[in-house]
N, C-alpha and C positions, 0 to 999 in steps of 0.2 A: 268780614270774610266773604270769600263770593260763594250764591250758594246755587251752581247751575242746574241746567235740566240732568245733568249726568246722576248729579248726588243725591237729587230726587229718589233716583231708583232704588236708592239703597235703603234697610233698615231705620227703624228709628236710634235702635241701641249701637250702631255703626256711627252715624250723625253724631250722639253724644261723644264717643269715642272721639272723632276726629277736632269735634268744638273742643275739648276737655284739653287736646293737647299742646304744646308748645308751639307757636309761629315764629318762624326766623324772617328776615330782612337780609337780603344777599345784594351785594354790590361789590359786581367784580368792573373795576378798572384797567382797561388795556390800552399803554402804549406803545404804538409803534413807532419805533424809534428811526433815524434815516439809513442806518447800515444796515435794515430787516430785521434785526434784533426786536425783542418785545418786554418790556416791563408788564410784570401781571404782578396786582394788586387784589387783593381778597377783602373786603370785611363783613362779618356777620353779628347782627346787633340781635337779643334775643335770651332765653334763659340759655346759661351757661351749662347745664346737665343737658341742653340739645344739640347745640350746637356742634360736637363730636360726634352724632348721630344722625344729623339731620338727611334732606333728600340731596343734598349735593355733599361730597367731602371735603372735608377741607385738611392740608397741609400741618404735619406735625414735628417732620427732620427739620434737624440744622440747619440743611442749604436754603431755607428760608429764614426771611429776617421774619419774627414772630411776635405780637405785643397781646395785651389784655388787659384792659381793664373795666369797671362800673359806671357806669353813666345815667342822669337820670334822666328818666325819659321824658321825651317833649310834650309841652303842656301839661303835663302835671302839674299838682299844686303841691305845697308843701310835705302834703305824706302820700307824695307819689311813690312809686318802687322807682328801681336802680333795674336796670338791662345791662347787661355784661356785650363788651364790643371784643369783637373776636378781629385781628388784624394783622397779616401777612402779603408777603411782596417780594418775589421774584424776579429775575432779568435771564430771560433764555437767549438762546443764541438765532432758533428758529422757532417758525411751527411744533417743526417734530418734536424738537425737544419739549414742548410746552403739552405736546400731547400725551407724551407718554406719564407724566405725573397728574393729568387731567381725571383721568378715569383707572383709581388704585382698585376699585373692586371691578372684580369682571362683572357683565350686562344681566339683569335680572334678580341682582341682589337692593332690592327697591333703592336704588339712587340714580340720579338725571347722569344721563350717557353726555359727554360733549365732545367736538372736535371743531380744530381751530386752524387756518388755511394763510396764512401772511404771504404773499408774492411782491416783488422789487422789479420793477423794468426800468433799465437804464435806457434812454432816448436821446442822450449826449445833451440836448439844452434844457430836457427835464429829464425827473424821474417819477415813474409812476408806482404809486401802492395799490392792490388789494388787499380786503381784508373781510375774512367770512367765518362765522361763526358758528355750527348747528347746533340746534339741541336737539337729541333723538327723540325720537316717537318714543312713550312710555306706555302706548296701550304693549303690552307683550305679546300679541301675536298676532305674523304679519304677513297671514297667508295673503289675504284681499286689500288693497287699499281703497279707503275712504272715498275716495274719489270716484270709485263705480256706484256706490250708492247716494251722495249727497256730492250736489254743487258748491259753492262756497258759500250764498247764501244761505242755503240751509245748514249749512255748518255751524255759521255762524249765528244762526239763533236757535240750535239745540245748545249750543255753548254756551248760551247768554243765559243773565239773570233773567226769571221772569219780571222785575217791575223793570228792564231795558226792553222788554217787549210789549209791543203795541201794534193794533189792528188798524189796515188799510181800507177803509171803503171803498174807497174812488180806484183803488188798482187789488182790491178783496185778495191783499198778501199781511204778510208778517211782515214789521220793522222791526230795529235793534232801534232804538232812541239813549242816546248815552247822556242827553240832558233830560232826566227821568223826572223832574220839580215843572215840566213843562206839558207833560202828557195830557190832555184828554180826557176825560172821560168816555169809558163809553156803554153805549145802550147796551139793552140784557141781549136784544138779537146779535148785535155786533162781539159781544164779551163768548158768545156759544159761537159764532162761525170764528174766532182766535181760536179757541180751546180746538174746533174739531181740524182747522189748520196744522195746531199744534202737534196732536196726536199724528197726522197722515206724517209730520219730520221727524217726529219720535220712532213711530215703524221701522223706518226706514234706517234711521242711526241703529235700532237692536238689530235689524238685518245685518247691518255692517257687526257686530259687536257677536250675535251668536253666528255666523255662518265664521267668522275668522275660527272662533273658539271650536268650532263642530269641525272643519277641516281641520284642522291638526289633533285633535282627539281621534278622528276617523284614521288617520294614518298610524298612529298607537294604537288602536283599536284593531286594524287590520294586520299590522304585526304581531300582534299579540295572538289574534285567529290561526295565522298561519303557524308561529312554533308552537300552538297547543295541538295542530292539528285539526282544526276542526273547520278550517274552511282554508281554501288557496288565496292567496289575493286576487286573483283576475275574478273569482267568484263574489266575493265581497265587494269587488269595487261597483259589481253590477246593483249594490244593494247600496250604495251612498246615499242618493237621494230620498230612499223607503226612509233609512235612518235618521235624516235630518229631520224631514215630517215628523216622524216620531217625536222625535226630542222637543220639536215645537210642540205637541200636546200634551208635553209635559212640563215642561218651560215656561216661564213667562220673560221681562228684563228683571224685573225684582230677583226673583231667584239668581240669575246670572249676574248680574253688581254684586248680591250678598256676597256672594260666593259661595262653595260649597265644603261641604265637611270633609276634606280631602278632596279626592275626583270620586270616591264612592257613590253619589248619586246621579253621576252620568257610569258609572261602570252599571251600576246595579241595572240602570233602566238598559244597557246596552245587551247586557245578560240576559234581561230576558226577553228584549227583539233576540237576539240570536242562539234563543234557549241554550243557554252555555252557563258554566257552572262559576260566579264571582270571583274567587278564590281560584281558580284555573286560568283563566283570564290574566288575572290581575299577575300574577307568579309566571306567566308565560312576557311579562315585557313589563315587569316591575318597574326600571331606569326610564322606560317610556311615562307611564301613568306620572311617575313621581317627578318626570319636568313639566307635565303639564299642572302638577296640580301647584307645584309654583308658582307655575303662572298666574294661575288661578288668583292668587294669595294678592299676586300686584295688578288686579285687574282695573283697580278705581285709582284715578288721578291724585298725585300729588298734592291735597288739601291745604290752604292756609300759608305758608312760607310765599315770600315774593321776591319779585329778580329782576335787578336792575341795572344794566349793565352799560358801561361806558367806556369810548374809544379814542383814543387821543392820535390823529392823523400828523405824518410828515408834510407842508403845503397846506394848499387848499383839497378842501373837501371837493369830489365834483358829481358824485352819485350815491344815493344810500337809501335805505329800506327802513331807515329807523325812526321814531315817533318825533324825534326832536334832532336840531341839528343846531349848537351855537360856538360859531367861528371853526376850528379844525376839529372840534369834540362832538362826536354824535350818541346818544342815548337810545336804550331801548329799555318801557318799562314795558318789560312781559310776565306773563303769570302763565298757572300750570295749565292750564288749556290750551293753551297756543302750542303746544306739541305735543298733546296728548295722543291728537289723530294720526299727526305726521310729525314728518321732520322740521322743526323752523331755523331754518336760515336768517342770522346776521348778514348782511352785507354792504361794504362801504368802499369808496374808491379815492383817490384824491394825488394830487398830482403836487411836485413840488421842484422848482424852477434851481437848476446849478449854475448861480451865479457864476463861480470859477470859472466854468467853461463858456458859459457868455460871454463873458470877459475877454478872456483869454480869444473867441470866437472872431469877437468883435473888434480888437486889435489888431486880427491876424488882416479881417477885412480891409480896416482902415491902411495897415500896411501894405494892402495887395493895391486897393486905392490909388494910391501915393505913389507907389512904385510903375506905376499905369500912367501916373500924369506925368509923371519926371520921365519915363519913355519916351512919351507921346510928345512933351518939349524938345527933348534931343532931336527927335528925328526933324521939328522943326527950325 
């Protein structure tokens, strides 16, 4: 199971929690068919008491064809256990329709958001498809994007395993090495300038992760001032930045991955920066407090389960974003970090030739041809 710098932050008794529970195996198959039509294809391998639960949903009406059953699992030996395969398959007409049974629970009730985008352009001697995929950002809140605090390198190795990390001397940065049995050693001075590398992208990612969290609290917070009466908002807003600070000397990232016991420990500290009474507060914009503390609840990535997802093109393929490409079927195996920051995009393209009207094109030519030289005789 991957174990990032993210999940670092968190608890030890959190960690057991998320080792302790069920991993699924997600592989959705999609084909696009030549009328834009889409065959989607579900299967989830995994304990069967998660799999109706899990972080994506899966399909349980009629209008899908639905199967299940035991399987034992790979490479086991004789008293391996049995994994339950969970498998369904749909034919939509479009996108849309493919959208709207994609995401049955509204945004925030801890499962992966997706939307799905299929386009047809007819070119009379081809037809071209797109085909794009997201999977939404699951941090839940999206005052600031990522992108002002970390590049993509450092994105990309707060997200990494620490044994995918290793220190640069010759250019004194951080790598991601993904063939990890090849690494290096290294010296005690070189293993202390990693760690303090480490830490300056660590910063940086909790900047991103409390300043999201702190503005949208401060806008609860400032609502809540106002109908109690105890301050205007043009007044409070003058006190944003007092308040952030604050909450950093009271804050660390541990506290803020745990999570908190409700929003009660940023109300309580908020209470008394603006000597105001908790219970006053809190009762002055109750539905505020109680979305944030939701949030709260889904602040740590999606743990364990993995997603693999595959695209079956009309033609040839002619551009795609995906890890693997063999003949019109492109692959992407992604895991929960790759949208945890942001949005990740699917995207594939591929073009597929109409014979008929080539045909038909090409006759027309030879006939015009023909009709050209039998002219051009006459007149001789």
């Amino acid at each position: 199971m991957k174990s990032s710098k993210i999940i670092q932050h968190i608890g030890s008794f959190v960690l057991l929690v998320i080792l302790a529970s069920g991993c699924l195996e997600y592989t959705f198959t999609t084909r696009v068919l030549p009328d834009g039509s889409i065959e989607r294809t579900i299967v989830v391998k995994g304990d069967s008491a998660e799999i109706f639960k899990g972080s994506i949903p899966v399909p349980v009406d009629s209008t899908w064809k639905i199967s299940g059953e035991y399987e034992e699992i790979a490479g086991g030996d004789s008293n391996s256990k049995k994994q339950y395969v969970y498998k369904a398959s749909k034919v939509f007409r479009n996108s849309a329709e493919l959208n709207k049974e994609l995401n049955p629970v509204s945004e925030g009730k801890n499962q992966i958001m997706r939307e799905v985008k299929v386009e047809k352009k007819f070119r009379w001697f081809n037809t071209f498809y797109t085909y794009a995929e997201t999977y939404k950002q699951t941090f839940p809140f999206h005052h600031k994007p990522v992108d002002e605090f970390l590049d993509d390198r450092e994105l990309e190795i707060v997200l990494a395993d620490d044994k995918e990390l290793y220190y640069s001397r010759e250019s004194d940065a951080l790598m991601v090495i993904k063939d990890t049995l090849v690494r290096p050693a290294l010296s005690a001075k070189d293993s202390t300038r990693m760690k303090e590398l480490e830490e300056v992208i660590e910063k940086k990612f909790y900047r991103w992760v409390s300043a999201n969290v702190y503005a949208e609290y401060f806008d609860v917070l400032k609502a809540a001032l106002d109908k109690s009466g105890i301050m205007k908002p043009e007044e409070t807003e003058k006190t944003r930045e007092k308040l952030f600070a604050y909450f950093d000397t009271c804050f660390d990232a541990e506290t803020l991955f745990e999570g908190f016991k409700g929003d009660s420990t940023l109300l309580f500290m908020a209470s008394l920066f603006y000597h105001a009474d908790t219970a006053v507060l809190h009762q002055a914009n109750r539905d505020g407090f109680d979305a944030v503390d939701k949030k709260m609840e889904y602040i740590l990535p999606f743990y364990g389960d993995t997603y693999l997802n595959l695209t079956i093109m009309p033609g040839v393929i002619l551009s795609s974003n995906s890890t693997e490409i063999n003949g019109n079927t492109a692959s992407w195996d992604i895991n929960n970090n790759s949208f945890y920051t942001k949005d990740y995009t699917l995207l594939l393209e591929s073009k597929k030739i109409n014979k008929g009207l080539s045909i038909v094109s090409g006759a027309l030519v030879v006939f015009l041809l023909i009709g050209l030289a039998a002219g051009m005789m006459r007149r001789k």
